[in-house]
C-alpha positions as CSV (number, residue, x, y, z in Angstrom):
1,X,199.0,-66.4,88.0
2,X,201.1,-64.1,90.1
3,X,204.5,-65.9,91.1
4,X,206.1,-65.2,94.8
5,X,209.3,-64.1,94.8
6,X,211.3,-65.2,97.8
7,X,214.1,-63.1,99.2
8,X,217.9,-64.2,99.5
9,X,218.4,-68.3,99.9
10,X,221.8,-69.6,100.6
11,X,222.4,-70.5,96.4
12,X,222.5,-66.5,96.1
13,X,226.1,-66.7,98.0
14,X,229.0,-67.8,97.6
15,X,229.9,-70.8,99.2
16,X,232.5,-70.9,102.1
17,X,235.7,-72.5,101.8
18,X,236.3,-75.9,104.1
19,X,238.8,-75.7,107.0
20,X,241.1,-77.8,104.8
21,X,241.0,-74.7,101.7
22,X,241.5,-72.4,104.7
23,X,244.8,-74.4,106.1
24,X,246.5,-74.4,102.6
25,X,245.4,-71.1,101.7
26,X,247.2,-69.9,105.0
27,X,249.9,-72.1,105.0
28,X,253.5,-70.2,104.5
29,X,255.5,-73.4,103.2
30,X,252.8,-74.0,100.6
31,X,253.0,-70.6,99.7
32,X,256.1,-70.4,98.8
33,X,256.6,-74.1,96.8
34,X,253.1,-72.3,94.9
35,X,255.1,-69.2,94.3
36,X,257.7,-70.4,92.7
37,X,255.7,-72.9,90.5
38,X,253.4,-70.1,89.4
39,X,257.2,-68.0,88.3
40,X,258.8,-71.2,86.3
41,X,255.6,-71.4,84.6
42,X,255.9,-67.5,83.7
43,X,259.3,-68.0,83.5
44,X,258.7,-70.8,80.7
45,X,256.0,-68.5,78.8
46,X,258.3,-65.8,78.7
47,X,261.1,-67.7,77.2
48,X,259.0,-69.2,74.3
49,X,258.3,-66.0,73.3
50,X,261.4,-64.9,73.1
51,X,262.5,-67.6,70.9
């Protein structure tokens, strides 16, 4: 028995972000508040290490 293969169906892409992910993912204030978590958490890693 031969199977049929189809072409591309949506589960071969990746799946596009909601309006919401696009908001926060654009949104400057949350940037920043992000950008500064992500360094104390570096920040933190950094100084263990050189303990």
């Amino acid at each position: 028995m031969k199977t049929i293969k189809k072409g591309y169906t949506q589960e071969h892409y990746a799946p596009m972000p909601t309006k919401t992910t696009l908001f926060w993912r654009n949104f400057i204030p949350w940037q920043i508040v992000r950008f500064f978590v992500l360094n104390l958490k570096i920040l933190k890693i950094v100084v263990k290490g050189h303990s």
